[in-house]
C-alpha positions as CSV (number, residue, x, y, z in Angstrom):
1,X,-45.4,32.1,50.4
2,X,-42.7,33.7,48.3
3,X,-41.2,31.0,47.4
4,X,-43.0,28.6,45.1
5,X,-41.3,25.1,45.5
6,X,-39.7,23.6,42.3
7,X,-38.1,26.6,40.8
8,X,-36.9,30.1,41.1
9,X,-39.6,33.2,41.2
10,X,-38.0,36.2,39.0
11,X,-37.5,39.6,40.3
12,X,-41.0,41.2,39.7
13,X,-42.9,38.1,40.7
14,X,-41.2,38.3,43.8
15,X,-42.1,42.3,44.4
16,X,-45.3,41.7,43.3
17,X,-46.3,39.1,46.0
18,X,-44.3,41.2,48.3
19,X,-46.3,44.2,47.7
20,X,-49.5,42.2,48.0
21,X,-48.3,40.7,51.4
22,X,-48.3,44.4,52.5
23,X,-51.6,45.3,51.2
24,X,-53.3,41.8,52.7
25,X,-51.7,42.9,56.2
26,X,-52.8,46.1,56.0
27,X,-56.0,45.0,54.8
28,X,-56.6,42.4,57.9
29,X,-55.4,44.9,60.0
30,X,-58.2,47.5,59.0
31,X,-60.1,44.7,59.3
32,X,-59.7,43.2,62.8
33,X,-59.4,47.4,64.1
34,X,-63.0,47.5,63.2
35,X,-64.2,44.3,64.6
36,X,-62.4,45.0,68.2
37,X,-59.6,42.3,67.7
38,X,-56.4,43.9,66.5
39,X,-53.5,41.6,66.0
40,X,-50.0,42.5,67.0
41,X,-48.8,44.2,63.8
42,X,-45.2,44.0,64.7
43,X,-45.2,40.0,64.0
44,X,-46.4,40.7,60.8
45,X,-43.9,43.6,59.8
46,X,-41.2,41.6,61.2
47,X,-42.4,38.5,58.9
48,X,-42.5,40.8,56.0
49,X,-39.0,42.4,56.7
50,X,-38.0,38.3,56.4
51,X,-39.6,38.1,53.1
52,X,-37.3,41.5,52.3
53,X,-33.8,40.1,53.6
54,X,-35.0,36.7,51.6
55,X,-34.7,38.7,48.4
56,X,-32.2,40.6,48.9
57,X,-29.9,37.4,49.2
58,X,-31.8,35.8,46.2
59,X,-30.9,39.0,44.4
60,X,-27.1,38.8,45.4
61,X,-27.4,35.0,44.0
62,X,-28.5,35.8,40.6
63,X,-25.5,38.4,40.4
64,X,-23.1,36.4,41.2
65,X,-24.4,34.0,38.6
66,X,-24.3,37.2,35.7
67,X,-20.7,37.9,36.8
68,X,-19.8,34.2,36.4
69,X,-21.3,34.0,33.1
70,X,-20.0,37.3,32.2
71,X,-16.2,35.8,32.8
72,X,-17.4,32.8,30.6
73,X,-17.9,34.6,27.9
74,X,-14.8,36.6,27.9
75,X,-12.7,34.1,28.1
76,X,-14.4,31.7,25.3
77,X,-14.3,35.2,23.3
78,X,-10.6,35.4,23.8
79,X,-10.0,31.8,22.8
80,X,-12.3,32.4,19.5
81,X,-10.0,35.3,18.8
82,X,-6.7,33.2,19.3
83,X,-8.5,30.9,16.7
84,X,-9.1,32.6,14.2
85,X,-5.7,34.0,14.3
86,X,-3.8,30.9,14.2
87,X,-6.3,29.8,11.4
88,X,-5.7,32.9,9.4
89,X,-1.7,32.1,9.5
90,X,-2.5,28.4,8.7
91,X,-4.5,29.6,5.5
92,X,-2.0,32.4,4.4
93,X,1.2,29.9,4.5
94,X,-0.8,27.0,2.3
95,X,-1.6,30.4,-0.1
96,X,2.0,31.4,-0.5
97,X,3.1,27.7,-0.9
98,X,0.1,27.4,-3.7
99,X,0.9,30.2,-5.7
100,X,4.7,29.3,-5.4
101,X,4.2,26.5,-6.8
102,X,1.8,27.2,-9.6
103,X,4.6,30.2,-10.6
104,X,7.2,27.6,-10.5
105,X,5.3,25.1,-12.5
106,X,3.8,27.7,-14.7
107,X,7.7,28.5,-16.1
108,X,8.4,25.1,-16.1
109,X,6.1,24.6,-18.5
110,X,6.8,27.4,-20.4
111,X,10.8,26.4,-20.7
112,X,9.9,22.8,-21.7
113,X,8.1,24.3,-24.8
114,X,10.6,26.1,-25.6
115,X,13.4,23.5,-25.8
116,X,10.4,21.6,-27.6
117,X,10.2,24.0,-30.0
118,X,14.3,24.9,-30.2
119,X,14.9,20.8,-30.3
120,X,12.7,20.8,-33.5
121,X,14.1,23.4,-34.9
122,X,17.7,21.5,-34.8
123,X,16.0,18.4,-36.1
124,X,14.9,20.0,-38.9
125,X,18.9,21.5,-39.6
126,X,20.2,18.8,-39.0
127,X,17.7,16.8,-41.9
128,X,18.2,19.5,-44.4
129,X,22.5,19.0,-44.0
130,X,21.7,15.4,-44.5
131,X,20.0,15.7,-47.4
132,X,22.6,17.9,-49.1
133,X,25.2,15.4,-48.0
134,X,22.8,13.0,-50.0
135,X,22.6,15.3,-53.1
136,X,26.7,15.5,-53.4
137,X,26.1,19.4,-52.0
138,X,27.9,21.1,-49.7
139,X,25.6,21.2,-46.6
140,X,25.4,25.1,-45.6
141,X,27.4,24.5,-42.1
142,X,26.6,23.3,-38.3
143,X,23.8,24.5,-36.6
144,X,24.0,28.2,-35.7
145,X,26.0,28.8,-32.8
146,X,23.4,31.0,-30.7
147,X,20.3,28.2,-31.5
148,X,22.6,25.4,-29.6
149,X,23.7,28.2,-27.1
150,X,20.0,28.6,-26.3
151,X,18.6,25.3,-26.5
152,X,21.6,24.7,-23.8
153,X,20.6,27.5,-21.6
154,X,16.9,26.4,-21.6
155,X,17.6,23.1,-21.0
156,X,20.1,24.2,-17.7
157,X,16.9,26.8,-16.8
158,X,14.7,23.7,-16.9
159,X,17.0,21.4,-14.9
160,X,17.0,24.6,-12.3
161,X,13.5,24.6,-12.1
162,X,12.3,21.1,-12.0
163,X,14.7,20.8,-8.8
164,X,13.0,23.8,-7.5
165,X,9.8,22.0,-8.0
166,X,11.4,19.4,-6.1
167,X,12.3,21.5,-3.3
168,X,8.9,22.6,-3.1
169,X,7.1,19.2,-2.9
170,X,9.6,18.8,0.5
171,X,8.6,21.8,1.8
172,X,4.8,20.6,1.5
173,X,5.6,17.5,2.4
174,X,4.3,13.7,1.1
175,X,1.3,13.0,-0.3
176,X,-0.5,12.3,3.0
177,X,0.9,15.4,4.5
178,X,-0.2,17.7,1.5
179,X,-4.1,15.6,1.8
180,X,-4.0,16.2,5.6
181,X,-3.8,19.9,5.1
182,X,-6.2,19.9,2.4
183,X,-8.8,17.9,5.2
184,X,-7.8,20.3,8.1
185,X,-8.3,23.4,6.4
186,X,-12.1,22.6,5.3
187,X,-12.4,21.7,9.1
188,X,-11.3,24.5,10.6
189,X,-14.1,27.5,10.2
190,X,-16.4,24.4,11.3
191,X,-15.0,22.4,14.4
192,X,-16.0,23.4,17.5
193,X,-12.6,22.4,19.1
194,X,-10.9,24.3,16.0
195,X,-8.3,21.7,15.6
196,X,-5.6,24.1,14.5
197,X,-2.5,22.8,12.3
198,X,-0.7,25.9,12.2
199,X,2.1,25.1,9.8
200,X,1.5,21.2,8.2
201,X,4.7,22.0,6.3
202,X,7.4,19.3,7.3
203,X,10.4,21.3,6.7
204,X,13.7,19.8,5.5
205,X,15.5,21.7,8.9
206,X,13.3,19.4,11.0
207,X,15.2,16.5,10.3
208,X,18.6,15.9,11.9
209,X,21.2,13.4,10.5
210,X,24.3,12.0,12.8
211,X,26.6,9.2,11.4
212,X,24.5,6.8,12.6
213,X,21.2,7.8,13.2
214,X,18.6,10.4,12.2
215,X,15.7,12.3,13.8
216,X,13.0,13.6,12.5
217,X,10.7,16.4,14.8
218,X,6.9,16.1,13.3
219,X,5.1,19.6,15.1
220,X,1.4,19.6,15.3
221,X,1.5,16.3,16.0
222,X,-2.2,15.8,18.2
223,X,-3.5,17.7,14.7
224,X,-2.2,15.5,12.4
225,X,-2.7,12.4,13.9
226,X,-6.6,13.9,14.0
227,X,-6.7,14.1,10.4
228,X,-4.9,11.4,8.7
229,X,-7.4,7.9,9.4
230,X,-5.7,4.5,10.3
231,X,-3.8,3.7,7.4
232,X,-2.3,6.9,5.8
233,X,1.1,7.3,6.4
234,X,3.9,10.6,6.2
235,X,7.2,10.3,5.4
236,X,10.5,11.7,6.4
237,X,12.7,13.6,3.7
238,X,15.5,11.6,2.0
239,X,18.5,10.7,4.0
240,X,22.0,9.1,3.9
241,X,24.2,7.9,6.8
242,X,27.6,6.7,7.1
243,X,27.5,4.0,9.6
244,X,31.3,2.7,11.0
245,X,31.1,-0.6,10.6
246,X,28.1,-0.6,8.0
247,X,29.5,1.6,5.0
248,X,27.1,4.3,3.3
249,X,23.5,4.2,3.6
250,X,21.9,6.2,0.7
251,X,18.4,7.1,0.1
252,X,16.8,6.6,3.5
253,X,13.1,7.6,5.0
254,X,11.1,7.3,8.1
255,X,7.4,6.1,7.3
256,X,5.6,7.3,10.0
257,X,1.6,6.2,10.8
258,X,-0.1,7.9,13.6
259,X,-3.1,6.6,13.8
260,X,-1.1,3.0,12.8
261,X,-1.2,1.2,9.5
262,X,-4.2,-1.1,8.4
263,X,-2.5,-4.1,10.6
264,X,-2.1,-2.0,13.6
265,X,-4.5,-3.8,16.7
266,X,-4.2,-1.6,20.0
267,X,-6.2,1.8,20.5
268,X,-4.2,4.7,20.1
269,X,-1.1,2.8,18.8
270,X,1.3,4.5,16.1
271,X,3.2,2.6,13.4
272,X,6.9,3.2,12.5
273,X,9.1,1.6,9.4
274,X,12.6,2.4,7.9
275,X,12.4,2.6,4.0
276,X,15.4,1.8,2.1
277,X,16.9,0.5,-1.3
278,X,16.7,-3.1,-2.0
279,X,20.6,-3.3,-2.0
280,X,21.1,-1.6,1.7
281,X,23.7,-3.8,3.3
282,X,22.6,-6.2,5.9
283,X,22.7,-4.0,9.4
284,X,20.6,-3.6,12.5
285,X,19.0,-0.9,13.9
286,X,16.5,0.9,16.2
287,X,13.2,2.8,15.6
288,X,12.2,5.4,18.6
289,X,8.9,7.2,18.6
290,X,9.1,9.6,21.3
291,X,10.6,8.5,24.5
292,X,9.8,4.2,23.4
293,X,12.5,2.2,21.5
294,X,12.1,-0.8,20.0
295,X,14.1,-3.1,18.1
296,X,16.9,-4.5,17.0
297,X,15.2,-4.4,13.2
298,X,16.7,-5.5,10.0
299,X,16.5,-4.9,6.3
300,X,13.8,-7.8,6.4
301,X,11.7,-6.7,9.3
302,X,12.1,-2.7,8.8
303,X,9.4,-2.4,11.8
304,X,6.2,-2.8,13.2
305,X,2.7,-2.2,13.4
306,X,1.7,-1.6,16.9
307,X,5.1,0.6,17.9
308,X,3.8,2.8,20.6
309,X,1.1,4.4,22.4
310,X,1.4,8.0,20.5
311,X,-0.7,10.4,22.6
312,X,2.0,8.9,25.8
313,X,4.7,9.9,23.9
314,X,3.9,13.5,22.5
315,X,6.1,16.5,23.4
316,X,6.1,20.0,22.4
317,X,8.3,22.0,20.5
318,X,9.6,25.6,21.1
319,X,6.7,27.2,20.1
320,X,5.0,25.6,22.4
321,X,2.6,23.1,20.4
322,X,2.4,19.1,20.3
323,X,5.3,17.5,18.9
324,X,6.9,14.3,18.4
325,X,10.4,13.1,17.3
326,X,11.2,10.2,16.0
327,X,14.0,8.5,14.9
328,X,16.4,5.9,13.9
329,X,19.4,4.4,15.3
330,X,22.0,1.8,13.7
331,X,23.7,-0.7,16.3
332,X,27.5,-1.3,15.8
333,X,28.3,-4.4,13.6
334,X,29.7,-7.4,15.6
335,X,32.4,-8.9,14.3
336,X,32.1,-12.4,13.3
């Protein structure tokens, strides 16, 4: 009677009907005094004291159930807090690297209208001593001393700065890297998951060069591979190797697709290619995403589309997040 089937009865229902058991049996019990016919009123008290112990245990349910749910919540509010954390780092170093590079650009700018104006300046001296040359006069004399002394020092400052601006398009990365960030950082206040990049920055220190091969460690890999589409690439920083047997290799990169380029056919499959000059001597060599190899490859075939599996080959680095290294390897020349 407690107990409706198909659900739960709250607290007070529960009371409620108990206390109205209690008045019923008391009730009947008035009731069968005065018509001669008592019942036994210890069945009934002991069916009541039932309906009691019932509770109680229903009552010790539902608080286990609170404590459980109270648990939930702390620990989701912890991992919110972790979040937002690792978010407000990710947001602070993509500041610093904006404003960095709007400084450096900003006296770039500046130093190229300077020369501008310093370059005009020795045009127009140097037409004026013409045209006394032309008139049978004297011109007054070279160019002052301190004009070419400054035009020279601008033009050093600017050479200093432009690889400065360089430097900092390295630190941000490629193209796709630098879109990538721009894609994760709307995401992240939204995402449930909070799909967090930490630092998309593909430093020049990640990327290890031996005589004959190179490595390349991209961090946050499970993150970036979430936010560039089939397709988009990222590219390793310039290299050069001197390969025994091979001779020097100049102006080498690792183009890397996560997700796989357009041709790419199996799920989850990453793409990997070796970018060189068109005049890199003919040589042979291995890609490696991860803990997969494949090859040999040559200046013709520089790779392929379905390389690996990515998600099966993802490590972590010593911080502790994804990461994955890959790499490439040139093979000893055989004689002929």
């Amino acid at each position: 009677a407690l107990r409706p089937p198909g659900g739960r009865m709250k607290l007070e229902d529960r009371v409620k009907a108990l206390e109205e058991v209690w008045a019923l049996a008391f009730q009947e019990h008035k009731q069968r005094v005065a018509n001669g016919g008592a019942e036994d009123l210890a069945l009934r008290l002991a069916r009541a004291l039932g309906s009691i112990q019932d509770l109680e245990a229903h009552i010790g349910l539902l608080r286990d159930e609170v404590k459980a749910t109270d648990l939930k919540t702390s620990e989701l509010n912890v991992a919110v807090s972790r979040t937002a954390e690792q978010c407000s780092g990710a947001v602070e170093t993509m500041e610093e690297l904006k404003e960095q590079n709007a400084a450096a650009e900003a006296r770039l700018e500046e130093a190229r209208e300077k020369i501008k104006e310093l370059s005009d300046r020795l045009v127009k001296h140097e037409e004026h001593v013409e045209a006394h040359r032309s008139a049978g006069m004297e011109p007054d004399g070279e160019a002052p001393p301190h004009l070419k002394e400054a035009l020279e020092s601008l033009e050093r400052q600017a050479e200093i700065l432009a690889r400065h601006d360089s430097e900092l398009n390295d630190m941000r990365g490629t193209k796709a890297i630098k879109e990538a960030t721009s894609r994760l950082s709307s995401t992240l206040p939204t995402e449930a998951e909070n799909k967090l990049i930490g630092r998309t920055t593909q430093e020049s220190s990640d990327l290890q060069v031996y005589s004959d091969r190179a490595e390349w460690l991209i961090r946050n890999a499970i993150s970036l591979k979430a936010a560039l589409p089939k397709g988009e690439s990222m590219e390793s920083p310039r290299f050069n190797l001197e390969v025994p047997g091979v001779g020097h290799l100049h102006d080498l990169c690792l183009r890397f697709f996560p997700n796989g380029s357009l041709h790419a056919q199996q799920e989850d499959s990453c793409s990997l290619y070796l970018v060189h000059p068109l005049d890199m001597p003919w040589s042979k060599y291995e890609l490696a995403v991860g803990r997969t190899i494949q090859g040999p490859f040559d200046p013709i075939f520089g790779g392929t589309d379905d390389f690996c599996s990515l998600s099966a080959n993802v490590s972590e680095d010593e911080m502790g997040q994804s990461a994955i290294c890959i790499g490439v390897r040139f093979l000893a020349k055989v004689a002929d």
